[in-house]
Structures are given as structure tokens and as C-alpha cells.
C-alpha positions in Angstrom: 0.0 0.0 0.0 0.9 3.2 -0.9 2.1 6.2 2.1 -0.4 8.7 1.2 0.9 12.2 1.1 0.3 14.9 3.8 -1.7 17.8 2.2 0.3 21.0 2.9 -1.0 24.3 3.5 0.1 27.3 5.1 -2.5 26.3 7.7 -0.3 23.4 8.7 3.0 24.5 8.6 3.9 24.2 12.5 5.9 26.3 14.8 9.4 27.6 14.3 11.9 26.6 16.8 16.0 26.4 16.9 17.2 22.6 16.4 20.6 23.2 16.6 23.4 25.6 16.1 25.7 24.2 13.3 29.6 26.2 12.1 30.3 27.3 8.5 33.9 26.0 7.4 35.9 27.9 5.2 34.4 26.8 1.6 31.3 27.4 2.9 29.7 24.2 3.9 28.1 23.1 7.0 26.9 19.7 8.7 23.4 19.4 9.3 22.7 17.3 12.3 22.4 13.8 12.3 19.2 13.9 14.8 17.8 16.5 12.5 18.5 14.3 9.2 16.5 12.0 10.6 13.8 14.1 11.7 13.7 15.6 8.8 14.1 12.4 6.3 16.9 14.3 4.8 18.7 11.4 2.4 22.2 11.9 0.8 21.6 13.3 -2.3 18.3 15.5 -1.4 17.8 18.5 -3.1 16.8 21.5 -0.6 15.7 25.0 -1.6 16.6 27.3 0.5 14.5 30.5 1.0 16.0 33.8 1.9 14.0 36.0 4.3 15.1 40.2 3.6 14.5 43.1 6.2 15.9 46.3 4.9 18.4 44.5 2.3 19.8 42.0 4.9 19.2 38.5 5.3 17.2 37.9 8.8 16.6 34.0 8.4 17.5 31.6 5.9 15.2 28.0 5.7 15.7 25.0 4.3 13.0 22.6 2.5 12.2 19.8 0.7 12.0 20.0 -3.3 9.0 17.9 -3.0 7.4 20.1 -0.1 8.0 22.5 -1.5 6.4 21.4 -5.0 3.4 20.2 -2.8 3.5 23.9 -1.2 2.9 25.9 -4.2 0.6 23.5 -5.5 -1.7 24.6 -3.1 -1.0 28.0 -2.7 -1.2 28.3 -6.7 -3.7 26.0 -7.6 -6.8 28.0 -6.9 -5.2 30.9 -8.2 -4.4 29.0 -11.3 -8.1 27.4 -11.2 -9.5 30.9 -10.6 -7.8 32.3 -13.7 -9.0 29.4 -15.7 -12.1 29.9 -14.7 -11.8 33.7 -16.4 -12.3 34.9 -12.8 -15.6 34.2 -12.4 -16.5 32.4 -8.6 -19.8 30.9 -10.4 -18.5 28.9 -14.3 -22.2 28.5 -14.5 -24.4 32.0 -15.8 -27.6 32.2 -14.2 -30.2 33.4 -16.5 
């Protein structure tokens, strides 16, 4: 059988909270926890976006996520949008005479 997907939404996001403090080295690179890999289900070979957040031109927070959640994300954000659109932006596809 199948593991059905979790529907995301901003709704369901959860809370923030600091896992762990990790070091830049020199090139660049850091270690993300083991603990947290786990948690996460963060597999060698993942691919993570990570998404920028700006006040006044400097970074204040930088967050990592998914591909796939993130995919599942903006498929949900978007897709009434998109629908809505379609639908030549009329609520009602049906005239009432």
C-alpha cells in the first residue's frame, strides 16, 4: 500500500523553533545534524531550496525545504489561483439566467 501524502498548507505548517546551532567552514559548507536528518528524512543526495527572508536588504533568516514540499506547497498556494484564472475569474462557471 501506498504512504499517502500529507496535504500541505500554510495552515499546517507548525511552529518555528531552533534545532541546533551548526559552524560554517571555510568553503562554505556546514553539517546538518544527524538527529535532525532524521527528523527531517533528509537522504544523501536530497535537493533543498533554500529560501531567503530580507529586512531592509539583509538577510534575517534563511530556511531549508524539501523539493518535493515545496512542489506540494505551491501547488496549493497556486492552484486555486491557477483554477480561478482558468475559470476567467468568475466564482460561479455556471451564468444564471
Amino acid at each position: 500500500m501506498a504512504k499517502k501524502e500529507k496535504n500541505i498548507s500554510m495552515d499546517n505548517l507548525g511552529c518555528c523553533k531552533v534545532e541546533s546551532v551548526v559552524s560554517v567552514d571555510e568553503r562554505g559548507q556546514m553539517v546538518l545534524p544527524k538527529e535532525l536528518r532524521e527528523k527531517a528524512n533528509i537522504k544523501a543526495g536530497d535537493k533543498l531550496a533554500l529560501i531567503n527572508w530580507e529586512n531592509d536588504g539583509e538577510s534575517i533568516c534563511i530556511c531549508m525545504i524539501k523539493i518535493e514540499k515545496l512542489a506540494g506547497l505551491l501547488k496549493n498556494i497556486l492552484g486555486p489561483v491557477m483554477k480561478e484564472l482558468g475559470n476567467g475569474g468568475n466564482n460561479n462557471a455556471k451564468s444564471k439566467h
